[in-house]
C-alpha positions in Angstrom: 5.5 161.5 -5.1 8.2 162.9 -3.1 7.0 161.6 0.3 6.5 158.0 -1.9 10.2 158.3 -2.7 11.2 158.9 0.8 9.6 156.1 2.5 10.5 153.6 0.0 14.5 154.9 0.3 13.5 154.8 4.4 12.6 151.2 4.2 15.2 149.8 1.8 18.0 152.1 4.7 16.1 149.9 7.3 16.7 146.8 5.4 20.1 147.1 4.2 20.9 148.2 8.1 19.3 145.0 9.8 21.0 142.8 6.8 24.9 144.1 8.1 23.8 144.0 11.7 22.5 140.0 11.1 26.1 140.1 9.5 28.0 141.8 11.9 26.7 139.2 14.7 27.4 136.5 12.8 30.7 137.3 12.0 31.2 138.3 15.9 29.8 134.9 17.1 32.3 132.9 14.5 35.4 134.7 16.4 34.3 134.2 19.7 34.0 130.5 19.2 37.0 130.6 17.3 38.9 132.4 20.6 37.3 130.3 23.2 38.6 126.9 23.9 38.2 123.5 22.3 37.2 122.3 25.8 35.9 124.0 28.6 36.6 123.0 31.9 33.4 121.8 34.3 31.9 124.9 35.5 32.7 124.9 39.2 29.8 125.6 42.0 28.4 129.0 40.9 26.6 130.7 44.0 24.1 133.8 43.6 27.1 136.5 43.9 29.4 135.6 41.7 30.4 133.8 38.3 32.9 131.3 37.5 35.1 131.8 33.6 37.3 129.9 32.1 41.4 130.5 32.8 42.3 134.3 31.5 39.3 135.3 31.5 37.9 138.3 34.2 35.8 137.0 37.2 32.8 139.3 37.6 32.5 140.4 41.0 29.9 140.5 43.8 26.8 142.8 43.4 27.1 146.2 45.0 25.7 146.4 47.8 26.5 150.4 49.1 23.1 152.7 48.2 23.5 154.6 45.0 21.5 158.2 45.0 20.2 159.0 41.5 22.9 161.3 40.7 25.9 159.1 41.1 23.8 156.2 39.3 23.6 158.9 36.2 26.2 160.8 36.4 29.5 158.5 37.7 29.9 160.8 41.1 32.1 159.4 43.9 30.4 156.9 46.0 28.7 157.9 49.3 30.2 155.3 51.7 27.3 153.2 53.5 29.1 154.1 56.8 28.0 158.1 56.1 24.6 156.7 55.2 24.3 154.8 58.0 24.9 157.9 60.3 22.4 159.7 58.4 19.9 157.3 59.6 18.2 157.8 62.8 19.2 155.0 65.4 16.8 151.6 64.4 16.5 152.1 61.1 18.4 150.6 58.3 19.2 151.1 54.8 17.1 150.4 52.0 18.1 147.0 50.5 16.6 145.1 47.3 14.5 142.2 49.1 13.3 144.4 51.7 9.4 144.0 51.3 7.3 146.4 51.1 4.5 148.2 53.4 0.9 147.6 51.8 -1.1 149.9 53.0 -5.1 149.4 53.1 -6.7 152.7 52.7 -10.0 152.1 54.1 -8.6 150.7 56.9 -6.5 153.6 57.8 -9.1 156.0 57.5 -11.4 153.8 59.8 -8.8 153.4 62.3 -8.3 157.4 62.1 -11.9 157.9 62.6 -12.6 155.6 65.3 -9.6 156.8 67.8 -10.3 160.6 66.7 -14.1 160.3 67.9 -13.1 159.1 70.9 -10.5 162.2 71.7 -13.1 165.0 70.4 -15.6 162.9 73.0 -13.3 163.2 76.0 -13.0 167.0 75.1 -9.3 166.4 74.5 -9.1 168.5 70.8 -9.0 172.0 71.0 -12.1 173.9 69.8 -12.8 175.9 66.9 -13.4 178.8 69.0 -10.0 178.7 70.6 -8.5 177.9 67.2 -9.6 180.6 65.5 -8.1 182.8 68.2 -5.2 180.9 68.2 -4.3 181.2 64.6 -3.8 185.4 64.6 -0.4 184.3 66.5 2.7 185.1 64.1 5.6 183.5 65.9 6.8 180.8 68.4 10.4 180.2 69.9 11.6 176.8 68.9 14.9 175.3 68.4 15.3 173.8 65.4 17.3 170.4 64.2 20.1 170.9 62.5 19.6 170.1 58.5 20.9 166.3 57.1 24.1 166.5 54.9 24.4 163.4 53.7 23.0 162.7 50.3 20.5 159.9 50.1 18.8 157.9 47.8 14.6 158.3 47.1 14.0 155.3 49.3 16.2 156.6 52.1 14.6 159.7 52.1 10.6 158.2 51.9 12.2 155.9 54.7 13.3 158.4 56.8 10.4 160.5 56.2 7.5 158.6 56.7 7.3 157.7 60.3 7.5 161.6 60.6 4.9 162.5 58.1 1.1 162.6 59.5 -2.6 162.3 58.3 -4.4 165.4 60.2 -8.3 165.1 60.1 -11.2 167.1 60.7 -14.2 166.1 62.5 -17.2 168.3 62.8 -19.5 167.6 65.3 -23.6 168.1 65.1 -25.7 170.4 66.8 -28.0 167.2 68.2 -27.7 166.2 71.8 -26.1 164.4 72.7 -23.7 165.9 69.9 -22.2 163.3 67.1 -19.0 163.4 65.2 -18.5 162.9 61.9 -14.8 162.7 59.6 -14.8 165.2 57.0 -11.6 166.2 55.5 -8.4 165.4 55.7 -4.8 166.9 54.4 -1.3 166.1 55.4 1.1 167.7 58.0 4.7 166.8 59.2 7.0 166.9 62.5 8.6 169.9 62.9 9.8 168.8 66.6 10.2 166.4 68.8 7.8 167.3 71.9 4.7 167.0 69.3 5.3 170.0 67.5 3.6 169.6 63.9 3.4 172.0 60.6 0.5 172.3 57.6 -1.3 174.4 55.8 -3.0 177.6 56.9 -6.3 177.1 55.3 -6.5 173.0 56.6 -7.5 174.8 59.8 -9.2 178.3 58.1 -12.7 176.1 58.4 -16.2 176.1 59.7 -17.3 175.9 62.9 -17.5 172.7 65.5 -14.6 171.5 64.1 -12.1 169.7 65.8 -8.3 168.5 64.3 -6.4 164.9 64.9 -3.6 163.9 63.7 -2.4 159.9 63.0 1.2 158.3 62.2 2.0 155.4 60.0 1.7 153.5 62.9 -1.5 154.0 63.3 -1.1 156.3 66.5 -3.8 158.8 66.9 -3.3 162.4 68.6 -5.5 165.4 69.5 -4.2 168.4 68.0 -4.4 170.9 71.4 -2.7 174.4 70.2 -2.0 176.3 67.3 1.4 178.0 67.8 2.0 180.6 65.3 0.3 180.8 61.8 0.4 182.9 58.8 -2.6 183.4 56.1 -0.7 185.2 53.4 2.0 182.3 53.5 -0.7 179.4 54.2 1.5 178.2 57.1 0.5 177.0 60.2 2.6 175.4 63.4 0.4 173.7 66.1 1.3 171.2 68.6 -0.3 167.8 69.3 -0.1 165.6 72.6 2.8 162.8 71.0 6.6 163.2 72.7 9.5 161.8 71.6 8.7 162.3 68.0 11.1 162.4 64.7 11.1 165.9 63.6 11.8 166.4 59.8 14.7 169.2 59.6 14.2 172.4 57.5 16.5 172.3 54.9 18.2 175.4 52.9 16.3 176.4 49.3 16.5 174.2 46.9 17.9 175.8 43.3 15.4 175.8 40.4 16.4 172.2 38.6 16.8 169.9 42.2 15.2 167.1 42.6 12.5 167.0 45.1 10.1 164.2 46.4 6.8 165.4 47.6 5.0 163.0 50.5 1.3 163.5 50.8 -2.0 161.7 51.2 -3.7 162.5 47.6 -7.6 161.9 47.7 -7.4 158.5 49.7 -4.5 157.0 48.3 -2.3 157.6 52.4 1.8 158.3 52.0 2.1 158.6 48.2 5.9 159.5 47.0 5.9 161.3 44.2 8.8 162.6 42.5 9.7 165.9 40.5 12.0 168.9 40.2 12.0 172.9 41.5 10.7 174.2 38.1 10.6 178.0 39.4 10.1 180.4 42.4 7.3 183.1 41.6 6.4 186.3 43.8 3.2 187.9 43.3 2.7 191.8 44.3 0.2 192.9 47.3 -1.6 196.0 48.1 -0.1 198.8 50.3 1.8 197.5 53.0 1.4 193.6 52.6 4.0 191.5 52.2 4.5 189.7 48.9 3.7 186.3 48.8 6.4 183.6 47.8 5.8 180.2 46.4 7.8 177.7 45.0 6.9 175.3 42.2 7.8 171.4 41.6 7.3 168.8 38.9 6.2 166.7 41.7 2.5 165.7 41.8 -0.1 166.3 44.3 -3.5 166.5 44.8 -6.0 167.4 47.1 -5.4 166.0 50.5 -2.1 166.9 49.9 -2.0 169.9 51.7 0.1 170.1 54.5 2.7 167.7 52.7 6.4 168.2 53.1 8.6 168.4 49.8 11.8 166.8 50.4 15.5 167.2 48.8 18.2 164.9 48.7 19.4 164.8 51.9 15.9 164.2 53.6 15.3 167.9 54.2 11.9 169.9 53.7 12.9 172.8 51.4 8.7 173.0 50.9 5.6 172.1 51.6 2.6 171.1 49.1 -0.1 174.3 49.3 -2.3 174.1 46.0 -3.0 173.4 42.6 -3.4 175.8 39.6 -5.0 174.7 36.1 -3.6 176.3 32.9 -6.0 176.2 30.4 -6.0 177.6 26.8 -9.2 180.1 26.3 -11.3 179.1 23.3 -15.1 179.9 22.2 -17.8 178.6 24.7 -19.4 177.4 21.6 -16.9 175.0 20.3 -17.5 171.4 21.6 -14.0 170.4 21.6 -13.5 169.0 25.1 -11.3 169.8 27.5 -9.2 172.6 27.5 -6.6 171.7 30.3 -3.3 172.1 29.4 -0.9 171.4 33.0 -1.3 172.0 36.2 1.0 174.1 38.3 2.2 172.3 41.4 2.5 175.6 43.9 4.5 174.8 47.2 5.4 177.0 50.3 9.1 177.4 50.3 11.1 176.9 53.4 12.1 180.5 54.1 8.4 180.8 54.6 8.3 178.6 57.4 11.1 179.4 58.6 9.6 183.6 59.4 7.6 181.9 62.1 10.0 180.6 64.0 12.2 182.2 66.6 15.7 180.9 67.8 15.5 180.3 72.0 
């Protein structure tokens, strides 16, 4: 009876509230025609920026046009002039506007075109081998001089923009035993410029694989290189630093750690679905304890979502810097009796990411 009561008293609230709002408009609409004038002027030519009222009343202006990032949007912060984002932008590019169209990209395409030009490198014996790799990868550390981090705060489509022409598809192709031998495309994962003489940066385990395999690497623009060396590499922290054949290349700067709570946009090729930007926040940083003598390992976690395929993938902040990079996936399910048929028992998924500093061990100043 008591629950009766209530949503009878809920729905006579709701219709008392919609009678005085009906009211209330009315009442507003009979005082703005009573303030406006008898006889209105003839509206003059109104062009897409701006409107026309009549005398004494305020003239709206022209749309912004200076890129907003989300924080100033939400939260009223001063205005980042479109001069300083400007500079922020490597030389060529420019800013993000509304009817700027957009880049479809068709999937099966790409993945052709990546096959077809990485067949044809592993052929001319340009790739470097599995056997060399696997020697190559128990190096710890390479000297490299390092771009300076971006200050400049930018918006999500500045920062995909900026990022994308530096973020690449890297593919495996295993070749058969038959003669003559045959090469087939396998895998792939994500990895990103680290310098400009073709120095690039993934995961540990996308090269931790079988034997007569051999790795490519392709741009956005379709460009196709052999990956030739594997720099420096560490298993613990699934990082790994190898160098390609391209020059003259975008490198992505390594940004300082980002505080638990900062935004963070994750670029990655999930499953087939080639330069997805996802967005998300650092939700914590988590250590977990070795034996004797290891070193701990560190990762960092983000709302952002990935998937496989995504390994590899650099996690950006605000200001276009990699403060991550995309490393696994880790269920949380709720345990229940084998015997009970009621579905699934996923509950989230943990979004577990290399954090910069890791990255940044590997690396030694000239």
């Amino acid at each position: 009876m008591t629950h009766w009561l209530e949503r009878r008293w809920s729905r006579a609230a709701c219709l008392a509230g919609a009678i005085v709002f009906v009211a209330a408009g009315s009442l507003g609409a009979s005082l703005l025609l009573k303030d406006s004038p008898a006889s209105l002027p003839a509206p003059a030519q109104i062009s897409e920026t701006e409107t026309h009222f009549s005398p004494g009343r305020r003239v709206a202006r022209k749309p912004r046009t200076t890129v907003l990032c989300e924080q100033e949007v939400l939260q009223g912060q001063p205005v980042v002039p479109q001069e300083a984002v400007v500079k922020a932008v490597e030389a060529g590019n420019r800013p993000v506007v509304a009817d700027d169209e957009p880049v479809f990209i068709n999937d099966e395409e790409f993945s052709r075109n990546f096959e077809r030009k990485a067949i044809l490198l592993a052929k001319a014996g340009q790739c470097l081998s599995s056997r060399d790799m696997k020697k190559q990868l128990e190096r710890r550390q390479v000297t490299l001089e390092l771009p300076p981090p971006r200050t400049t705060v930018l918006s999500p489509e500045e920062v995909y923009r900026l990022a994308a022409p530096s973020t690449l598809l890297i593919g495996s192709l295993q070749q058969t035993r038959t003669q003559p031998p045959r090469f087939h495309y396998v895998s792939n994962a994500t990895a990103w410029v680290l310098a400009a003489d073709g120095v690039i940066v993934t995961n540990y385990h996308v090269f931790d694989t079988t034997e007569l395999e051999c790795f490519a690497v392709m741009t956005l623009q379709g460009e196709v290189y052999p990956v030739t060396e594997i720099l420096a590499a560490d298993r613990r922290a699934d990082v790994a630093i190898a160098r390609i054949t391209a020059k003259d290349l975008t490198p992505i700067p390594l940004g300082k750690s980002a505080a638990v709570g900062a935004w963070v946009g994750a670029l990655t090729h999930p499953g087939s679905a080639h330069f997805m930007f996802t967005q998300g926040y650092v939700t914590r940083y988590q250590q977990i304890g070795s034996r004797k003598n290891e070193r701990p390992e560190k990762w960092m976690s983000v709302s952002a979502d990935y998937a496989i395929g995504s390994s590899g993938g650099p996690i950006l902040d605000r200001y276009g810097n990699v403060v991550g990079m995309a490393s696994m996936t880790e269920p949380v399910e709720f345990d229940t009796d084998e015997r009970a048929d009621i579905g699934s028992t996923l509950q989230m998924i943990l979004k577990l990411t290399v954090p910069q500093i890791e990255i940044r061990r590997l690396v030694v100043a000239p």
